[in-house]
ZANU-462341 format. One record per residue (C-alpha): residue in three letters; x, y, z. Coordinates in Angstrom, 3 decimals, padded with zeros to 6 digits, m for minus. Layout:
% residues N
ATOM,ALA,X,Y,Z
...
END
This chain:
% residues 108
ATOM,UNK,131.914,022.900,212.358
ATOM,UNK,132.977,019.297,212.704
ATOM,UNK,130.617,017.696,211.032
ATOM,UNK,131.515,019.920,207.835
ATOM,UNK,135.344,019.537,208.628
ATOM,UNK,134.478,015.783,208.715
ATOM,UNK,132.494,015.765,205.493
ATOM,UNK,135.307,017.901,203.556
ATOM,UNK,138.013,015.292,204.765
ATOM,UNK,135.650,012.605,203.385
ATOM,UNK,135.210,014.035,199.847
ATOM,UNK,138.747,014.650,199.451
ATOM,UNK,140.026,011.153,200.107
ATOM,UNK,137.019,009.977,197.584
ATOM,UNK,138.937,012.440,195.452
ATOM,UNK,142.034,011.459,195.890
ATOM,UNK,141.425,007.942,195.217
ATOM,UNK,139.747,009.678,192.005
ATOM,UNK,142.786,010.673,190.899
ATOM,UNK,144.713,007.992,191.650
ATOM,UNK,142.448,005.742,189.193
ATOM,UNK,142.583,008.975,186.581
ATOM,UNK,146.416,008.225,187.290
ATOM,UNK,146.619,005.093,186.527
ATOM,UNK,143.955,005.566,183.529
ATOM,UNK,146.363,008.146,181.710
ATOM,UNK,149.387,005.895,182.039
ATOM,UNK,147.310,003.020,181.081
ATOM,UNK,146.339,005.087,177.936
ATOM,UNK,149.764,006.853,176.962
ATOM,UNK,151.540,003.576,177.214
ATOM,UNK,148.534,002.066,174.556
ATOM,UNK,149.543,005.142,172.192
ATOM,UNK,153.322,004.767,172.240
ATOM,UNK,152.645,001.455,171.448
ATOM,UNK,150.174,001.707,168.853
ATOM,UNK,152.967,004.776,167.370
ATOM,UNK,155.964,002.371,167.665
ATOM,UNK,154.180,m000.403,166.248
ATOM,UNK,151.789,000.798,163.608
ATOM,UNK,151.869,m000.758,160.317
ATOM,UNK,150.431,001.617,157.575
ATOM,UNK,148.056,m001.495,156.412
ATOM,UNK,146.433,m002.402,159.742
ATOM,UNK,143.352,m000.348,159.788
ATOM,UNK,142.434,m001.287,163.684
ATOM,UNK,145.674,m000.210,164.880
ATOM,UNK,145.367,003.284,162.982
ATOM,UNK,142.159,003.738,164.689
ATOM,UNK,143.147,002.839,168.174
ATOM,UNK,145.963,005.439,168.369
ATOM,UNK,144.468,008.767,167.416
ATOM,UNK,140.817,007.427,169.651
ATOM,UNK,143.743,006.365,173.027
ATOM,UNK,145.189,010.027,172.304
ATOM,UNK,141.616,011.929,172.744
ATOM,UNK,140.799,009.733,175.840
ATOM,UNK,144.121,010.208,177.165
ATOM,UNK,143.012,014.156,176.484
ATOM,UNK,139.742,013.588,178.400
ATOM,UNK,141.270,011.785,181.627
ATOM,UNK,144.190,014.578,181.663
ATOM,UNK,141.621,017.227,181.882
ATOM,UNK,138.926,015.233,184.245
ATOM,UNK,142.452,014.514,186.268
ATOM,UNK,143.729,018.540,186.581
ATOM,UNK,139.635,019.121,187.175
ATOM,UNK,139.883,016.525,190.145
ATOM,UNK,142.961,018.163,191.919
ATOM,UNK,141.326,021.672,191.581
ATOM,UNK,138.403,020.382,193.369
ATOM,UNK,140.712,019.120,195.770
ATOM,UNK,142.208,022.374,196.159
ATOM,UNK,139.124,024.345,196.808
ATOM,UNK,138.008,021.832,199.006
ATOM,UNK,141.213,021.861,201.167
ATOM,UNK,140.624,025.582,201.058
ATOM,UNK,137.225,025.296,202.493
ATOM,UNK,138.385,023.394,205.174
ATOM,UNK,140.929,025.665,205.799
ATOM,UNK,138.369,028.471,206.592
ATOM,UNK,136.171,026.339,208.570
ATOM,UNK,138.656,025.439,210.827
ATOM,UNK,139.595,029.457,211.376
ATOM,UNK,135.935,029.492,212.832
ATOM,UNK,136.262,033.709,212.639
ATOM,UNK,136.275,033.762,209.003
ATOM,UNK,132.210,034.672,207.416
ATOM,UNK,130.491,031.076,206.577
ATOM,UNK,130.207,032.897,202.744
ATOM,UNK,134.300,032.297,201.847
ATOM,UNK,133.979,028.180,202.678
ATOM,UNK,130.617,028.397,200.963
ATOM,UNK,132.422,029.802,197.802
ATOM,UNK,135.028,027.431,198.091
ATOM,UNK,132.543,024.560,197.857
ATOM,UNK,130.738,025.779,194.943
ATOM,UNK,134.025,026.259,193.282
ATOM,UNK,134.368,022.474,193.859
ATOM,UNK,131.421,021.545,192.908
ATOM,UNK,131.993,023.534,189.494
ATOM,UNK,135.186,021.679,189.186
ATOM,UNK,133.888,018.217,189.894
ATOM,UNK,131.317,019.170,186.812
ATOM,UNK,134.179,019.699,184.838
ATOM,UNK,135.493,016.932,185.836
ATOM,UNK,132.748,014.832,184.292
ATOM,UNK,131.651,016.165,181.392
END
């Protein structure tokens, strides 16, 4: 039980720090396309490229970020029922595939 208690609070500070960088990452990328909107001139082709291509990354980190703190969730949640110790092994075990689906998400 501690070994998996110990491996759960590993993954979810290496997901934490994952969404701290996906943090930073959509900032990064909605500050580029308020930019790019407030300073767009209609005969710069490079700058009407960069805005609508920052808005569908900025789409892609916002999702891979919300994917990220659901896999955090169902990983807390595992750990949670570990640490009950009366609760059937099956309920973590769902929990961690639940994670695992989300951290697919995540990066697709």
């Amino acid at each position: 039980m501690e070994r998996a208690l110990s491996l759960i609070g590993e993954w979810e500070e290496k997901l934490a720090e994952a969404g701290k960088l996906l943090g930073f990452v959509l900032s990064w990328l909605g500050t580029t396309e308020l930019l790019a909107i407030r300073w767009i001139r209609s005969d710069d082709a490079t700058e009407a490229r960069v805005r609508p291509r920052a808005g569908a990354a900025r789409a892609l980190a916002g999702a891979a970020y919300g994917e990220v703190a659901t896999c955090r969730g169902h990983l807390g949640a595992a750990a949670r029922l570990v640490a009950r110790g009366d609760i059937p092994y099956r309920y973590a075990h769902a929990e961690v595939l639940a994670a695992t689906r989300a951290v697919a998400a995540a990066l697709e």
